[in-house]
TIBATOR-711692 format. One record per residue (C-alpha): residue number from 1; residue in one letter; chain; x, y, z. Coordinates in steps of 0.5 Angstrom, whole numbers, plus 500, padded with zeros to 3 digits. Example, Ala and Ser with C-alpha at 12.3 -4.5 7.8 and 13.67 -1.06 7.14 Angstrom:
REM residues 2
r i->1	aa->A	ch->A	X->525	Y->491	Z->516 $
r i->2	aa->S	ch->A	X->527	Y->498	Z->514 $
This chain:
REM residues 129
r i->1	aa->X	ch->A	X->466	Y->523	Z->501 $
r i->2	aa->X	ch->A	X->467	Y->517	Z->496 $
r i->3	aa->X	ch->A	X->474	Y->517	Z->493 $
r i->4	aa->X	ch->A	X->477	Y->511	Z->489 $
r i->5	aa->X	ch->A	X->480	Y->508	Z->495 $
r i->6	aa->X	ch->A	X->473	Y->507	Z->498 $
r i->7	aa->X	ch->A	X->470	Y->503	Z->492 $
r i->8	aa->X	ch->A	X->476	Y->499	Z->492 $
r i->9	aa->X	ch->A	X->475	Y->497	Z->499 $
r i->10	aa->X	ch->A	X->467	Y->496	Z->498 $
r i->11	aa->X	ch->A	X->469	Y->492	Z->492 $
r i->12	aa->X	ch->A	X->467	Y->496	Z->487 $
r i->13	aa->X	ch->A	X->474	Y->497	Z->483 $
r i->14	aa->X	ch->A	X->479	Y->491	Z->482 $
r i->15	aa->X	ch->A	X->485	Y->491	Z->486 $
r i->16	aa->X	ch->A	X->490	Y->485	Z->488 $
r i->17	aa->X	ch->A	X->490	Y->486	Z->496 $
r i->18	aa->X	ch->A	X->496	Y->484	Z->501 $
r i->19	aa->X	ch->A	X->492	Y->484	Z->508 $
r i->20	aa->X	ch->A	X->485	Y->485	Z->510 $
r i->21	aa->X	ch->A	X->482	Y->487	Z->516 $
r i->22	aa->X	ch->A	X->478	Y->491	Z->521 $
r i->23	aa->X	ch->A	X->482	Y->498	Z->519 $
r i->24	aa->X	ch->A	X->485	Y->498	Z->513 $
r i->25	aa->X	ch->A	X->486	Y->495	Z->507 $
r i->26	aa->X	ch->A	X->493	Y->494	Z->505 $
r i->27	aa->X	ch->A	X->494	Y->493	Z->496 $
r i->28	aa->X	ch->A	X->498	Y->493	Z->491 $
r i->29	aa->X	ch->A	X->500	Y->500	Z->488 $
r i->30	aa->X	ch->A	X->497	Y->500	Z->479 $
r i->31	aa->X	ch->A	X->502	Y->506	Z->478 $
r i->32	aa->X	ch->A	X->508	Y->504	Z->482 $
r i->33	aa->X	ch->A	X->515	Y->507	Z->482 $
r i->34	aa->X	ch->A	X->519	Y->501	Z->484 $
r i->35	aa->X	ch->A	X->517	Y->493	Z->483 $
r i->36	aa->X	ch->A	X->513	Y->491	Z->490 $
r i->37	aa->X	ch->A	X->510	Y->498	Z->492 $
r i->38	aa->X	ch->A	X->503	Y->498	Z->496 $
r i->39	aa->X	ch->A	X->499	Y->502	Z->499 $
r i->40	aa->X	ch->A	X->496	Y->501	Z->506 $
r i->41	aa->X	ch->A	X->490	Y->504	Z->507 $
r i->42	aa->X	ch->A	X->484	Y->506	Z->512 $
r i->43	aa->X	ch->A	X->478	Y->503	Z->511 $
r i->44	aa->X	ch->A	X->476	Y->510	Z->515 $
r i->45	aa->X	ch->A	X->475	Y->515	Z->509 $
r i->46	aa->X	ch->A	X->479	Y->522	Z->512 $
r i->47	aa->X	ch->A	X->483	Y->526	Z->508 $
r i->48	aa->X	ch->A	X->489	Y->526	Z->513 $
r i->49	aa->X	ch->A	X->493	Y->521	Z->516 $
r i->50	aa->X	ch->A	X->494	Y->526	Z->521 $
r i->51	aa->X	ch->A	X->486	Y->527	Z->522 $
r i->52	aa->X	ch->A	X->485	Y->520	Z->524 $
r i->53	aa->X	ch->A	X->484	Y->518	Z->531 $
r i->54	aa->X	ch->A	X->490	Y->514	Z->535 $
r i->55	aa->X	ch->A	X->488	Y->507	Z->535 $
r i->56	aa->X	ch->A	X->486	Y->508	Z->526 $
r i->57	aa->X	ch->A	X->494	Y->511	Z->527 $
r i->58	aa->X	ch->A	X->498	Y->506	Z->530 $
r i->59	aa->X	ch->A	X->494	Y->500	Z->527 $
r i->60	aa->X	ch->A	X->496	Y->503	Z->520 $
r i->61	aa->X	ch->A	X->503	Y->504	Z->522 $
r i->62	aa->X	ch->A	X->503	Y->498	Z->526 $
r i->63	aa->X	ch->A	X->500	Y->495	Z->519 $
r i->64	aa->X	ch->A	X->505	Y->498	Z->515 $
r i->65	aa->X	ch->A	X->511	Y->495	Z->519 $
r i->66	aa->X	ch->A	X->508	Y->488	Z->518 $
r i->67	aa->X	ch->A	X->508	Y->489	Z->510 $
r i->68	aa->X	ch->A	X->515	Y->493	Z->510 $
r i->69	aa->X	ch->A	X->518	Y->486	Z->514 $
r i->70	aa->X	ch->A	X->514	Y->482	Z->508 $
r i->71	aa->X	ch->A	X->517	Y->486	Z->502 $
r i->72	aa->X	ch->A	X->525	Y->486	Z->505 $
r i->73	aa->X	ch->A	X->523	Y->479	Z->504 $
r i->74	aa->X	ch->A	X->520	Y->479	Z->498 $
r i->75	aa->X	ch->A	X->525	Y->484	Z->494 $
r i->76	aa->X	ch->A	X->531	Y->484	Z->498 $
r i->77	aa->X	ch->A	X->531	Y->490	Z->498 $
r i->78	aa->X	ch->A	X->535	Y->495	Z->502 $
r i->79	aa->X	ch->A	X->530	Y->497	Z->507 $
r i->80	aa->X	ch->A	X->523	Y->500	Z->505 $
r i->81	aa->X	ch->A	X->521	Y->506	Z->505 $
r i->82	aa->X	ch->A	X->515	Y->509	Z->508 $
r i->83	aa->X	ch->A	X->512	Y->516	Z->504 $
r i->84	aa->X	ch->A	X->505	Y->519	Z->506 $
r i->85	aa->X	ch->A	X->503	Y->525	Z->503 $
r i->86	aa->X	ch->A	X->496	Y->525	Z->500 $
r i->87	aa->X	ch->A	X->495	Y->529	Z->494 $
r i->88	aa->X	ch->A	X->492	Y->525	Z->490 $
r i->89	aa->X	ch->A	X->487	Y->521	Z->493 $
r i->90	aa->X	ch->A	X->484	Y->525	Z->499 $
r i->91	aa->X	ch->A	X->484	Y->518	Z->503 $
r i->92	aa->X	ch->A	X->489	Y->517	Z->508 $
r i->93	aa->X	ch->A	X->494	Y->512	Z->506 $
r i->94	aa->X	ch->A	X->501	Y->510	Z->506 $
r i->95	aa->X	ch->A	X->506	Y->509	Z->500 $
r i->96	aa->X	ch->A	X->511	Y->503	Z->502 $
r i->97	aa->X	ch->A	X->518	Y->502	Z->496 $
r i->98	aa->X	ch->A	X->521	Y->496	Z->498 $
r i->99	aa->X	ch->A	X->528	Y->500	Z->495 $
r i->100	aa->X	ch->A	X->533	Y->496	Z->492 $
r i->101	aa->X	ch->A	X->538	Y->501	Z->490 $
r i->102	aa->X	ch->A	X->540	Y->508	Z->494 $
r i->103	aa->X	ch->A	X->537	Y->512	Z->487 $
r i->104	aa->X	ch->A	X->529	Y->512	Z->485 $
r i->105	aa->X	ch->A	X->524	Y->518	Z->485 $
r i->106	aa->X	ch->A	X->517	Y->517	Z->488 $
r i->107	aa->X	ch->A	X->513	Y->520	Z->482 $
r i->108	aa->X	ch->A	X->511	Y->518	Z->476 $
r i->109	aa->X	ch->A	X->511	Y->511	Z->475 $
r i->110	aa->X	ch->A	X->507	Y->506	Z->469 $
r i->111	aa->X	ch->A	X->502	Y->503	Z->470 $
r i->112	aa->X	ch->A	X->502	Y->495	Z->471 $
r i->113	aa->X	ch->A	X->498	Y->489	Z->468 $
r i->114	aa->X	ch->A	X->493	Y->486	Z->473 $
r i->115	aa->X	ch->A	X->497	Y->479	Z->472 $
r i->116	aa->X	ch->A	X->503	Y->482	Z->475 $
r i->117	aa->X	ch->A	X->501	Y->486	Z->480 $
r i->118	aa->X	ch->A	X->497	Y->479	Z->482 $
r i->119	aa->X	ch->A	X->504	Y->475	Z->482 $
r i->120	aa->X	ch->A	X->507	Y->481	Z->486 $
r i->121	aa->X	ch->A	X->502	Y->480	Z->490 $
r i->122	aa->X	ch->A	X->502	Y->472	Z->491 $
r i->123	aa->X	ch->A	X->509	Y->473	Z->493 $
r i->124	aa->X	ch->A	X->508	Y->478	Z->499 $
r i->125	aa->X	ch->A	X->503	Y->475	Z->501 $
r i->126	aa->X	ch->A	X->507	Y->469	Z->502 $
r i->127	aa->X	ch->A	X->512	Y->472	Z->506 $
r i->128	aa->X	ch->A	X->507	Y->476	Z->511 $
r i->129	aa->X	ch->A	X->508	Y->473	Z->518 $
């Protein structure tokens, strides 16, 4: 199967990319809720998260950690939440929102121009340890 996630991964759709390797990608969302959203993505192409094997897993979770430390940094925020649910694109992935104040809903963002997601991106690149 062939979502929008694995024409991303294999470069045939523009992102602004965070991390990279072997396992997944980690990007900045286009449609995000909250400024510094980005999503952490398996390069294995599974409907659920919860399919995948345990080393493709952990990896992701142990990913999603690394980025969340960047994005408190980044945006100061609160704390980074973590979201998975997969109705949209049928391909495993993690919703990272550096939360900055208590209230904020997880649906419904605008779309973002390519410009600042890539300044976005810069930023959180840069305080990836």
């Amino acid at each position: 199967m062939s979502t929008i996630f694995t024409k991303i991964i294999n470069r045939e759709i523009p992102a602004h990319f965070i991390y990279e390797d072997d396992i997944c990608i980690v990007i900045m969302d286009k449609f995000p809720v909250i400024q510094g959203q980005v999503l952490v993505i398996s390069k294995a192409c599974n409907d659920y998260l919860f399919d995948l094997d345990d080393e493709t897993y952990k990896h992701l979770l142990a990913v999603a950690r690394r980025i969340s430390k960047a994005l408190d940094i980044t945006y100061n925020s609160l704390r980074t939440c973590l979201l998975i649910e997969g109705f949209e694109v049928p391909h495993a992935h993690i919703k990272l929102y550096p939360v900055i104040r208590r209230e904020f809903h997880i649906h419904g963002g605008k779309e973002v121009d390519d410009a600042k997601l890539e300044a976005e991106a810069q930023k959180i690149r840069a305080n990836l340890s």
